[in-house]
C-alpha positions as CSV (number, residue, x, y, z in Angstrom):
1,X,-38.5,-88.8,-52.7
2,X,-35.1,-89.1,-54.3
3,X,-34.4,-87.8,-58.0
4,X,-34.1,-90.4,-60.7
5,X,-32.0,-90.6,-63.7
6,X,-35.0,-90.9,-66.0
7,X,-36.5,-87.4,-64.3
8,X,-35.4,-84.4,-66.6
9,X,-33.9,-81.7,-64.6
10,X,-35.5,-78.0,-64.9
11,X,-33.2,-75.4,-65.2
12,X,-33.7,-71.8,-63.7
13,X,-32.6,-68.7,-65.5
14,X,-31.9,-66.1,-63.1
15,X,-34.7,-63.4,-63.0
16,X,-33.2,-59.7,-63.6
17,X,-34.9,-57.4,-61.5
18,X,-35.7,-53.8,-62.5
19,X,-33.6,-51.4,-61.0
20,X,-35.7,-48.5,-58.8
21,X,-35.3,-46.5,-61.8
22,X,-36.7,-48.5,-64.2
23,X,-39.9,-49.5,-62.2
24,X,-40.7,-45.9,-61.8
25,X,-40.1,-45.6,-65.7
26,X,-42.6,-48.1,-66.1
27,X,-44.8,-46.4,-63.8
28,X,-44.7,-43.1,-65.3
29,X,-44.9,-44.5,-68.4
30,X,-48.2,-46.5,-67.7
31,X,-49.5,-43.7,-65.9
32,X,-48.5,-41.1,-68.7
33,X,-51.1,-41.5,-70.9
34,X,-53.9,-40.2,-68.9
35,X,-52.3,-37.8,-68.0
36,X,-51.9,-36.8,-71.7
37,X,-55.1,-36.4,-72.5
38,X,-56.7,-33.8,-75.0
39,X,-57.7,-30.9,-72.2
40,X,-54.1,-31.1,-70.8
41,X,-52.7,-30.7,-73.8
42,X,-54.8,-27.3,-74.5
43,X,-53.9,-26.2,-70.8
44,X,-50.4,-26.3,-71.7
45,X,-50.6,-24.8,-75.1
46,X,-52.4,-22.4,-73.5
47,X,-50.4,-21.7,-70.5
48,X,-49.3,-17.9,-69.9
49,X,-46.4,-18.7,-68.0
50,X,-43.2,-18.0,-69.7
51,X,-41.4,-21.4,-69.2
52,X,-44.7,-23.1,-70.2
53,X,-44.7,-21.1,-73.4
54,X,-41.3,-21.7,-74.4
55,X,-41.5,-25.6,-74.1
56,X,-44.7,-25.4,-75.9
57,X,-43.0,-23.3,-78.8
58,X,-40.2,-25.7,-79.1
59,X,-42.4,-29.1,-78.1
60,X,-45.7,-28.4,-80.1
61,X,-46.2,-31.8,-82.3
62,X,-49.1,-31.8,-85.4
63,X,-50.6,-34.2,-82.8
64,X,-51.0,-31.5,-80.1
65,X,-52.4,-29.5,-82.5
66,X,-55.1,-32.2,-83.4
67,X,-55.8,-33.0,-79.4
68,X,-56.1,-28.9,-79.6
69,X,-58.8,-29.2,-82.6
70,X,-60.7,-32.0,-80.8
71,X,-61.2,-29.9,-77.6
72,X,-62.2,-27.0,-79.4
73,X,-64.5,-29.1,-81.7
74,X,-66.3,-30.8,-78.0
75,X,-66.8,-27.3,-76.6
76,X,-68.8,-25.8,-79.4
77,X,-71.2,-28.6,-79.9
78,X,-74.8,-27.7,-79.8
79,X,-76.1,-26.6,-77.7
80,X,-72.8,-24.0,-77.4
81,X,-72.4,-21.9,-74.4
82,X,-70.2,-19.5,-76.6
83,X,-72.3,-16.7,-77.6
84,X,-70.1,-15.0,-79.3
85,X,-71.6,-13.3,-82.4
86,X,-68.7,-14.7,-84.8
87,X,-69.1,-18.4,-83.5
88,X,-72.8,-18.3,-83.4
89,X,-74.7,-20.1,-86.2
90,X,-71.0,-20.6,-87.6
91,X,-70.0,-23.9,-89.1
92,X,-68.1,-25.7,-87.1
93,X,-65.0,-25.7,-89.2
94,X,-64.9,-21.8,-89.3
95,X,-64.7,-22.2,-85.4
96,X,-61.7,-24.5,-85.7
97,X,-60.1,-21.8,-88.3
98,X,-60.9,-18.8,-86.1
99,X,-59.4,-20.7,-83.3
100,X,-55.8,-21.2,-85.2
101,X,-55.9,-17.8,-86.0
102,X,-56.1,-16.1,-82.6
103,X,-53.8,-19.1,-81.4
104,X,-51.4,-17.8,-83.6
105,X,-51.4,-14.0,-82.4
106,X,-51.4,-15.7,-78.7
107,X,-48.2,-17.4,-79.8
108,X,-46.4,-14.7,-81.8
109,X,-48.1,-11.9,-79.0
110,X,-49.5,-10.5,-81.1
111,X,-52.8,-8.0,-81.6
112,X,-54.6,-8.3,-79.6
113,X,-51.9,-9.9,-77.2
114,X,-49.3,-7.3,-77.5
115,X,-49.3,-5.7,-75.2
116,X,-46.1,-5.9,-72.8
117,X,-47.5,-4.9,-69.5
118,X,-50.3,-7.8,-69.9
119,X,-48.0,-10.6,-69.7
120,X,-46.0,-9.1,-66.4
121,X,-49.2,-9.1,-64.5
122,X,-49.3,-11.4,-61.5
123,X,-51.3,-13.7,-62.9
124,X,-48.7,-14.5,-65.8
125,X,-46.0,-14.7,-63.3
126,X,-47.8,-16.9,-61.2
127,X,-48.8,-18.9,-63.6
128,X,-52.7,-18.2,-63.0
129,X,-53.8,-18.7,-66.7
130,X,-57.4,-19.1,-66.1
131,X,-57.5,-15.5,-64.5
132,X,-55.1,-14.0,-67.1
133,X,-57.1,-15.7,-70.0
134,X,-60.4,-14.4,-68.1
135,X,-59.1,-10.6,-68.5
136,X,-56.9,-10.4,-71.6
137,X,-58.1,-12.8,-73.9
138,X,-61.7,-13.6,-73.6
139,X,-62.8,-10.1,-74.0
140,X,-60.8,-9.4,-77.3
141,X,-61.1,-12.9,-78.5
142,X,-64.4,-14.7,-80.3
143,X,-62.7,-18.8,-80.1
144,X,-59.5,-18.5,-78.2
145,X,-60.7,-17.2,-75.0
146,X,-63.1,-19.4,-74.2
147,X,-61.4,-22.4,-74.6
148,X,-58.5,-21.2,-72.5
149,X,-60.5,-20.1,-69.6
150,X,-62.0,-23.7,-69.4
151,X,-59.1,-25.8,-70.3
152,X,-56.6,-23.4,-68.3
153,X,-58.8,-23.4,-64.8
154,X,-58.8,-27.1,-64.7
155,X,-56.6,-29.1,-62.1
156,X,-54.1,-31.4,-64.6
157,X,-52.0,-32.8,-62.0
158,X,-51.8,-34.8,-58.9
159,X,-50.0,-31.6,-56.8
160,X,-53.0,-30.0,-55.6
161,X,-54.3,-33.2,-54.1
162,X,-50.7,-33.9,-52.6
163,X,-51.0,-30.5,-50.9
164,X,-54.8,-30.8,-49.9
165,X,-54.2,-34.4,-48.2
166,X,-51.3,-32.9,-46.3
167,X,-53.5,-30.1,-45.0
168,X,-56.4,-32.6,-44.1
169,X,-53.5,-34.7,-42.2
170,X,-52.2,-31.8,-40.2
């Protein structure tokens, strides 16, 4: 098996291989967008802890706002556990507009979210938005409240399951 002259040689380009770095950029990045789905985005817009809320004041895209609208829109379709007399027989539209305006007193903090002492609680520092949302916002809100107690009590990332796997290893 020797080489000819009529046999045309193939030449080899040296492969560049991804630096550590960059394979766990591509990683993330092909992991990132399920993690980026509509109900995380709510959780964080509706976080109550104070580095949350600043990264969503200076982070908040138009198309946050429209994953927003579309988890709003999914949780008051018939039949609507929201019994709210506002919401109730409302067109769905109104929701969505009732919803941006007590977003917008959540963000600014204020009526019926003004109240200092409220966002010191233990829950707020914690980070426990699902409790906090449960007692401050749900009562004095007709739209707002109940989406943030369902989007804000869900689990969004993979940390819990880290530390639950390391308990059931011990």
């Amino acid at each position: 098996m020797g080489s000819s002259d009529d046999e045309s040689e193939v030449v080899m380009e040296p492969v560049e291989e991804a630096s550590l770095g960059q394979l766990a950029l591509d990683l993330w990045n092909s992991r990132s967008k399920k993690l980026h789905h509509d109900y995380a985005i709510a959780g964080w817009a509706l976080s109550v802890s104070k580095e949350v809320r600043d990264h969503v004041s200076q982070n908040m895209l138009p198309e946050h706002r429209e994953a927003i609208e579309r988890v709003v829109r999914r949780l008051h379709v018939v039949p609507c556990p929201n019994k709210d007399p506002k919401v109730v027989g409302a067109d769905i539209d109104e929701v969505v507009d009732l919803f941006w305006d007590e977003f917008k007193c959540f963000e600014k903090k204020t009526k019926p979210f003004d109240n200092v002492a409220r966002w010191n609680t233990q829950n707020a520092v914690e980070g426990k938005s699902y409790l906090w949302h449960e007692k401050y916002s749900l009562p004095y809100t007709s739209v707002l409240g109940f989406v943030a107690c369902r989007v804000t009590s869900k689990t969004l990332g993979i940390g819990p399951c880290e530390r639950n796997w390391a308990s059931v290893k011990n």
